[in-house]
C-alpha positions, -999 to 999 in steps of 0.1 A, spaced: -89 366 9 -104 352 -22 -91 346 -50 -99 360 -83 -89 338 -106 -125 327 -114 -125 360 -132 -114 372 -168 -101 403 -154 -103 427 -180 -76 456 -183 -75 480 -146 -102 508 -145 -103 536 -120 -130 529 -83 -136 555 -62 -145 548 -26 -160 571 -2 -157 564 34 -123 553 50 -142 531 77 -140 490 78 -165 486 48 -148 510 24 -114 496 34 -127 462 28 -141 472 -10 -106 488 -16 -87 455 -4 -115 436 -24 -110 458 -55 -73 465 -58 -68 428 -50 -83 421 -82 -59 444 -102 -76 480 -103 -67 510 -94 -85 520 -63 -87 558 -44 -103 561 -8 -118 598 -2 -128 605 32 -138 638 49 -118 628 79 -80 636 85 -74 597 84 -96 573 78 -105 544 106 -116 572 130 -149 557 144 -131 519 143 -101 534 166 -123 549 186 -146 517 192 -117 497 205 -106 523 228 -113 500 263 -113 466 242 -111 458 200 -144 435 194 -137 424 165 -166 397 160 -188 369 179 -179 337 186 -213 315 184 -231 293 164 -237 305 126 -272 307 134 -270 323 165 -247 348 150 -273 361 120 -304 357 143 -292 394 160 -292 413 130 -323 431 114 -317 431 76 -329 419 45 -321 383 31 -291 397 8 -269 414 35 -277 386 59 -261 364 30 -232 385 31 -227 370 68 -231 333 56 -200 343 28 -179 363 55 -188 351 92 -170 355 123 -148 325 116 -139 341 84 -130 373 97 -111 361 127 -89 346 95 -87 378 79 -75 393 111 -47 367 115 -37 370 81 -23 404 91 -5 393 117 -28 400 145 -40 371 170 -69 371 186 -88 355 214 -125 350 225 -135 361 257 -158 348 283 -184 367 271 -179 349 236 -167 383 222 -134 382 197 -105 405 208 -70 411 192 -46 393 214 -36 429 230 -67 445 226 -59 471 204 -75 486 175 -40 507 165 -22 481 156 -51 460 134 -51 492 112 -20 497 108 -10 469 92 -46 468 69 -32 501 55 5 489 46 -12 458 30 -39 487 12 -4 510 0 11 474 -12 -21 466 -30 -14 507 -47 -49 519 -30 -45 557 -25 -60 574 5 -73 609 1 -84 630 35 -98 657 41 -125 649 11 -157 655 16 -181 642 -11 -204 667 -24 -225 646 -49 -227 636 -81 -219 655 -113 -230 622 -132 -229 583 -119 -187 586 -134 -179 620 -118 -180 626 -84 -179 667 -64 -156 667 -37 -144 701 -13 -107 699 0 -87 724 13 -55 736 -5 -36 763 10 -62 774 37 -94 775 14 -118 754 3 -118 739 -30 -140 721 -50 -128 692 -74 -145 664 -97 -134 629 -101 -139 606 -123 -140 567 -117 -155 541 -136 -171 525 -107 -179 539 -70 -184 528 -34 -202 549 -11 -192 535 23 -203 569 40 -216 554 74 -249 563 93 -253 593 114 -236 587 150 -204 601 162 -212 629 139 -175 643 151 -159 611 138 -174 615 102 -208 600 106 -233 630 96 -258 614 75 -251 641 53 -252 618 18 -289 612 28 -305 642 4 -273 636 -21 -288 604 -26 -326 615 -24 -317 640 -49 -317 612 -72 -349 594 -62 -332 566 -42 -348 558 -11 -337 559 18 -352 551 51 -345 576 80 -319 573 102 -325 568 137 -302 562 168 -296 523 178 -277 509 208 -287 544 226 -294 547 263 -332 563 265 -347 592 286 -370 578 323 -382 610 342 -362 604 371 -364 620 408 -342 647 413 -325 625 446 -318 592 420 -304 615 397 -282 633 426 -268 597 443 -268 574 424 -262 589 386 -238 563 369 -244 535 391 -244 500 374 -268 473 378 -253 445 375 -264 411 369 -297 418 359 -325 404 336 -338 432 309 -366 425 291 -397 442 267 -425 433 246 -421 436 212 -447 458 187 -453 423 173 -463 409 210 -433 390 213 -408 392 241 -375 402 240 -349 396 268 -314 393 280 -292 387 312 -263 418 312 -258 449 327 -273 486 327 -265 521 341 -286 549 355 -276 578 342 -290 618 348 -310 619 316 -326 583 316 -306 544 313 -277 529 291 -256 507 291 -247 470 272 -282 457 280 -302 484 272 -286 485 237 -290 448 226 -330 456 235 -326 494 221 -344 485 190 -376 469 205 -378 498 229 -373 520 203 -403 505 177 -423 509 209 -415 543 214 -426 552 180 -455 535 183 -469 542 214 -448 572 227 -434 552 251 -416 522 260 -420 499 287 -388 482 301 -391 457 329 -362 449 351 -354 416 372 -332 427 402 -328 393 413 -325 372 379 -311 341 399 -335 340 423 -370 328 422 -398 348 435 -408 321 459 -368 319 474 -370 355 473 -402 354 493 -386 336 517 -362 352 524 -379 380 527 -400 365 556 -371 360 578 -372 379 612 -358 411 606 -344 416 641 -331 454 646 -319 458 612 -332 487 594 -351 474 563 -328 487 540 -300 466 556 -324 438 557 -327 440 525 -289 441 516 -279 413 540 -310 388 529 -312 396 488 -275 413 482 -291 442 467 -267 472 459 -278 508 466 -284 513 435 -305 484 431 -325 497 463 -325 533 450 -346 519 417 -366 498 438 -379 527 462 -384 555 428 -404 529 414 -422 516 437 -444 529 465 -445 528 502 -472 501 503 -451 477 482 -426 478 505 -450 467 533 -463 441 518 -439 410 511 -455 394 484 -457 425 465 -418 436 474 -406 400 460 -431 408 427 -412 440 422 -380 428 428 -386 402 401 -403 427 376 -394 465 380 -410 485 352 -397 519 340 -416 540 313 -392 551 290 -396 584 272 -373 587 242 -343 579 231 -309 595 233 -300 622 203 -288 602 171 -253 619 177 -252 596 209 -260 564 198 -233 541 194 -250 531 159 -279 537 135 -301 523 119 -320 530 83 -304 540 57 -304 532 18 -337 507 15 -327 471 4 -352 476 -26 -329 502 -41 -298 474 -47 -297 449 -69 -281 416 -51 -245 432 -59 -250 460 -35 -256 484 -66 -279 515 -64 -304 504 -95 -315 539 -102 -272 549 -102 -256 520 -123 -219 520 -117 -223 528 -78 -228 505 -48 -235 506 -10 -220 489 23 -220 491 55 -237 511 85 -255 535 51 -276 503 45 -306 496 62 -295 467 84 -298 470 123 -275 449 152 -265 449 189 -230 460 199 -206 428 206 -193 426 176 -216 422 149 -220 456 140 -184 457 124 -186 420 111 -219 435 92 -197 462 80 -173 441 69 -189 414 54 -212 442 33 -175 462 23 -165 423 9 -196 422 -11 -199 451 -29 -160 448 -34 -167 418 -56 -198 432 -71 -177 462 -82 -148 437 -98 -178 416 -115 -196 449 -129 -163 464 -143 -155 426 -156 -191 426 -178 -184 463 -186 -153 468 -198 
């Protein structure tokens, strides 16, 4: 952790943060580090809910891959992709040690804890928050403003619902987006902010699964069947294409899974564009057409062309399912035009899942509203982080390095604002 003996650190004033989730935490370890006296409000019964429940099956923590690499998958503004250059994966892994907790990189290049957990990681960031004096408040849900100083909160106190005003000399909203809407994230700061002309951009769901108008018999056999080891890919609104090498799942309403959400954004800005969204699917990503064509023309013998098919290309019946909804009977009776579809399967995508589904979201308070501390201009006194900002990324990690590495920011610009204010 940095250091703050750069700073004349004038006597300890009073910073509220709302939102218990990695970027509030961070702005409270940031902040009390520095010698003031920090409260975290959360509407929650605890605070960390959505980050527990993102490493239930596997903690990624971060990314490990080249700097460069590492920024080029967000969608943000030049300030918060600064904030990654000043608290990257490498530095965050750190962090994550310093607690005590080791970690490792899988062979997907994603950063775990050593035993996966996301308990244990919290645990010991809260004893190090109590040590540093932060005080956690649940069951606070912010209300708004009474000025930019005092902050409306409702709590319960013996069975009823109470309303109460706080004042702190600085604030951190940390409040999230609007996914998970059971774990906190409501997007219900959105008009409490409007209400004082800031802008914010809407929210909408990112890494989502999206609705295809599927046959009632793919729906009925082969609902949450993986594909795996496929090539995804899209055309941009820009004209640019977009593609990766992972997985997807066929689901009743439509298609998730890891693949669909590192592309969810460019299917999404078609979507809103067009009213649909074209996704195009290579069955066979390690083949080429033309070994694919040959194998293809191979005598078929008494096999049934379904189990030709399985015994020549290893295609799963779920891959075969896909191939015969989208496809018709003619393409299957002509060779060059099977081996074409194998290589390049499109499905018309329809919409996207409800926000409340998404695994993130993206919008949020407009990058023109903060000055390069993370303040609101138009609120002096009160900053931003995390998943509220209008940043976008893929799951594997970077969305809670972002969230993070925004928390650390606007820590320091909340110890640097009270410093020339006091």
């Amino acid at each position: 952790m940095k250091q703050f003996d750069i700073f004349d650190i004038p006597p300890a004033q009073t910073v509220a943060i709302i939102g218990g989730g990695p970027a509030g935490l961070m702005a409270a370890e940031v902040i009390a580090s520095a010698g003031h006296i920090v409260s975290v409000y959360d509407a929650m019964p605890s605070v960390g809910r959505k980050f527990l429940l993102a490493g239930v099956g596997g903690m990624n923590i971060t990314h490990a891959e080249p700097a460069e690499d590492f920024r080029a998958r967000y969608s943000a503004n030049s300030q918060f992709i600064n904030t990654l250059k000043q608290f990257d994966a490498a530095a965050l892994r750190n962090w994550v040690h310093g607690l005590g907790i080791e970690t490792f990189v899988g062979t997907s290049g994603r950063v775990f804890p050593a035993d996966m957990k996301a308990a244990p990681l919290l645990r010991a960031w809260l004893h190090r928050l109590r040590e540093l004096g932060v005080k956690i408040y649940p069951r606070h849900r912010w209300l708004g403003f009474e000025n930019a100083k005092e902050l409306i909160f409702s709590t319960p106190e013996k069975g009823n619902a109470i309303t109460k005003t706080i004042t702190a000399d600085a604030v951190v909203l940390a409040l999230g987006g609007a996914s998970w809407q059971r774990l906190g994230s409501d997007g219900a700061w959105v008009p409490l902010l409007r209400e004082h002309s800031v802008n914010v951009n809407e929210l909408m769901p990112s890494n989502c699964g999206f609705d295809v108008t599927w046959s009632e018999m793919l729906r009925d056999q082969h609902a949450g069947s993986p594909l795996h080891g496929v090539g995804l890919s899209c055309i941009d609104v820009q004209g640019m294409p977009r593609s990766i090498l992972s997985e997807a799942i066929i689901s009743a309403y439509g298609i998730e899974g890891t693949g669909i959400y590192a592309l969810s954004k460019y299917l999404r800005e078609q979507l809103d564009q067009n009213g649909t969204a074209l996704l195009n699917i290579d069955l066979l990503p390690d083949l080429s057409l033309d070994k694919i064509v040959q194998r293809l023309n191979k005598p078929r013998e008494k096999n049934s062309l379904s189990n030709f098919l399985r015994k020549q290309l290893n295609l799963s019946p779920a891959k075969l399912a896909l191939l015969r909804e989208l496809t018709t009977k003619q393409t299957f009776e002509n060779i060059d035009l099977l081996a074409m579809a194998i290589k390049k399967l499109s499905v018309t995508l329809t919409a996207t899942r409800p926000i409340d589904e998404a695994i993130s979201s993206a919008g949020g308070v407009a990058a023109k509203e903060l000055d390069g501390a993370f303040m609101l201009k138009k609120i002096p006194g009160v900053f931003c982080a995390g998943e509220m900002l209008d940043w976008d990324a893929p799951t594997g990690g970077y969305l809670l390095t972002g969230c993070f590495a925004s928390g650390r920011a606007a820590g320091y610009g909340v110890v640097t604002y009270l410093r020339e204010n006091s």
